[in-house]
N, C-alpha and C positions, 0 to 999 in steps of 0.2 A: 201312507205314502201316496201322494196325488199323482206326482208325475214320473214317470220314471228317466231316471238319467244314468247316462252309460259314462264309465269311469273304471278306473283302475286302480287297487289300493293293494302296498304294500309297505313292509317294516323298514325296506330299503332306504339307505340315507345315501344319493346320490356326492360322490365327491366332486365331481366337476360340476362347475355355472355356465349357461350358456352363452357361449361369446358372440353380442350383441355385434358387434365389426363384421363379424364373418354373416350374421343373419341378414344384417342391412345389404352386403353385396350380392347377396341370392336375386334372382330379376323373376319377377312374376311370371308364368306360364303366359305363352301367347291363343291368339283366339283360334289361331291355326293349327294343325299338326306341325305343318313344316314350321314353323315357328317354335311352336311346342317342343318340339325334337332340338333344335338348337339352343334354346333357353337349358334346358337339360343339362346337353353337351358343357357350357360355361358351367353354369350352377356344380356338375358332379368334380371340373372341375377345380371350382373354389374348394371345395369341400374336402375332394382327394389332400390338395396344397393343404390346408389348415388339419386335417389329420396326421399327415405326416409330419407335420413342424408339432402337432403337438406328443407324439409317438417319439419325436428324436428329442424333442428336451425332458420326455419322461424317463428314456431307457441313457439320457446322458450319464448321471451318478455311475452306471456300472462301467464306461469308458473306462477310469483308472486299470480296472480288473482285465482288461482287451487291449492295452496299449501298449503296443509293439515300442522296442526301441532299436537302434543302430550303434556299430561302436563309434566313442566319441570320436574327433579328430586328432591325430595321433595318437590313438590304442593301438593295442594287436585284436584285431579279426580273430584270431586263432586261439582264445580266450571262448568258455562255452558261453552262449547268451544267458542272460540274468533271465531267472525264471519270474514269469508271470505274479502279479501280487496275489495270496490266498485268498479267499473267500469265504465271509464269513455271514450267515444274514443277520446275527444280530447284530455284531460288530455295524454291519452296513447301516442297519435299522439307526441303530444310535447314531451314529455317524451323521447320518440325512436329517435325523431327528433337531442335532444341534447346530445343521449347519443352516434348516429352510430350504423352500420346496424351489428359491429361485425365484428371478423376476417375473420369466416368462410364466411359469406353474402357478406363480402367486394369485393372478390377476383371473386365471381359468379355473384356480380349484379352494374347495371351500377348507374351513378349518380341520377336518377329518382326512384330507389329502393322505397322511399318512397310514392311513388303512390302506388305501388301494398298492403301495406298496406291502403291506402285510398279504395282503391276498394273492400279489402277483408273486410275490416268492413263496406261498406257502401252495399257489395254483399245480395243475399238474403239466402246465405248457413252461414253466419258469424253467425248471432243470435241463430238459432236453434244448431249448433254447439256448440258454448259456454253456452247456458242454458243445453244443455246436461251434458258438462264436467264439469261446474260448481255443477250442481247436483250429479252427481256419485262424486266430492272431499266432498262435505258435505254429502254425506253419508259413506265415508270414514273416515271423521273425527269425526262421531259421533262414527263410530264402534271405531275407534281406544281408544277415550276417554271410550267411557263402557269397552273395554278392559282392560281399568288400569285400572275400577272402580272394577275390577270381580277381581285381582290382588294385590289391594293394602292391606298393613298391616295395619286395621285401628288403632290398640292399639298406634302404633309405631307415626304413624298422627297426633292422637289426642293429643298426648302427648308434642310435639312442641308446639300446639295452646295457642292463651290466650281465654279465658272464652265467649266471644264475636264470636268468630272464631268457636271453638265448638260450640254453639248454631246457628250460620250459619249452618255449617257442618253437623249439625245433622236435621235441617228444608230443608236441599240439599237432601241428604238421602232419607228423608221422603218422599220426590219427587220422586225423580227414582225409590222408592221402587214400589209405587203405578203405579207407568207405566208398569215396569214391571209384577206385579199382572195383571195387565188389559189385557197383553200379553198373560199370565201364563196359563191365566181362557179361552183361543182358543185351550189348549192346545198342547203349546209349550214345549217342553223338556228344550230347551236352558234358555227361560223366568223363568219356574220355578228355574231353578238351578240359574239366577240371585238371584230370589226373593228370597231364603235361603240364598246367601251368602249375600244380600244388608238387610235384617230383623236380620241375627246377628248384621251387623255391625250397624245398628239402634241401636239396644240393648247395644251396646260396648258405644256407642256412649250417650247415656241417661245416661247413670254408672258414668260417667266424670263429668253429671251438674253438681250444686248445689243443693242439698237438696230441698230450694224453687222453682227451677224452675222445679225439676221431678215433685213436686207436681202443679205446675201450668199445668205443659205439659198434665199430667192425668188427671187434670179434663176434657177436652175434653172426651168423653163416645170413641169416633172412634179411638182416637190414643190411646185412652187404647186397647183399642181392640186390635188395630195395633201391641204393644208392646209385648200385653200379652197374645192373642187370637190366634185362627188360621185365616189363609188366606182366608177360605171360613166365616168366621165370620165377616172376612172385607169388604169383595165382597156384602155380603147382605148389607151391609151398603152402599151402591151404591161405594164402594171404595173412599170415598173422606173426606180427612181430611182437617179439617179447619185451615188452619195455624194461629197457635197464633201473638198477637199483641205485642211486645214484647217492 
């Protein structure tokens, strides 16, 4: 060996290429420091921008898995949200496998791309990551659905429904109502003002039965209560109504 040269060897098969666009924007160090320092400041960042565009179309495929929805227009709110799609990695695998890595992924990463997806769901940063973001979209989808439920016109509701639907609708109600009570009673401002507007729409919603079925629904001692008592007259009653057998 004559000369020696300094280098770095490994078995690593890199999946990304490097993106010539983004190397040409980079602007040469200047002869100054203060120059140097602001060359810097742009260059770090281009670089920031072109990682994170390429971080958000890598982690895009798992969106379906994260994707909040609302109810449609004219649903009932008062319906539990549809849960979250399962998760599967090989499902996933395959899935990505036959669909392509994408315009943008196409063009920055080489034929092996789909390794680096084996590695990141088999890494030990993938699970806690995604039990994370999976938890914050369902708690996002619960706010959104109480959102319509704090929202909706229920006279306008109930009034589509058939006989069956309402008596769903109104045992849905009776539900949220009582969680939110249970909230209310830590004294929450927000839980209370549910609880007033989820115990009209109770009461909107009782108005609609059948004659037989108010009177079924009252013999219960608690949902009379519920109906026609106050909040703290329910609360003693350990807050829990027995839902009828219907």
């Amino acid at each position: 060996m004559t000369e020696h040269k300094e280098a770095l060897w490994s078995t690593y098969a890199p999946t990304t290429k490097p993106d010539t666009s983004v190397l040409n924007r980079l602007i040469d160090a200047g002869v100054s420091p203060r120059i140097e320092e602001s060359m810097s400041v742009v260059n770090n960042e281009i670089l920031r921008r072109h990682f994170l565009e390429l971080t958000t179309n890598f982690l895009a495929p798992f969106g379906p898995y994260l994707r909040t929805t609302t109810p449609s227009e004219g649903s009932s709110p008062f319906v539990d949200p549809p849960l979250l799609p399962p998760f599967h990695a090989d499902e996933f695998v395959n899935g990505l496998s036959a669909r392509g890595p994408g315009k943008f992924l196409s063009k920055r990463m080489r034929s092996n791309w789909l390794d680096l997806y084996r590695r990141f769901l088999e890494g030990p940063n993938f699970m806690p990551w995604f039990r994370q973001r999976r938890a914050a979209a369902e708690q996002e989808q619960q706010r959104l659905w109480r959102h319509a439920r704090m929202n909706v016109e229920i006279e306008k509701l109930m009034a589509k429904m058939s006989e069956l639907e309402r008596i769903d609708s109104f045992n849905a109600i009776e539900r949220y109502l009582l969680r939110e009570m249970e909230v209310s009673g830590t004294g929450s401002a927000d839980s209370t003002a549910a609880s007033q507007k989820l115990k009209r729409d109770l009461q909107a919603a009782f108005g609609v039965l059948p004659k037989d079925m108010q009177q079924l629904l009252l013999s219960n001692p608690k949902r009379a209560v519920l109906l026609q008592g106050s909040e703290e007259k329910v609360l003693e009653l350990n807050g829990i109504v027995t839902e009828t057998v219907l």
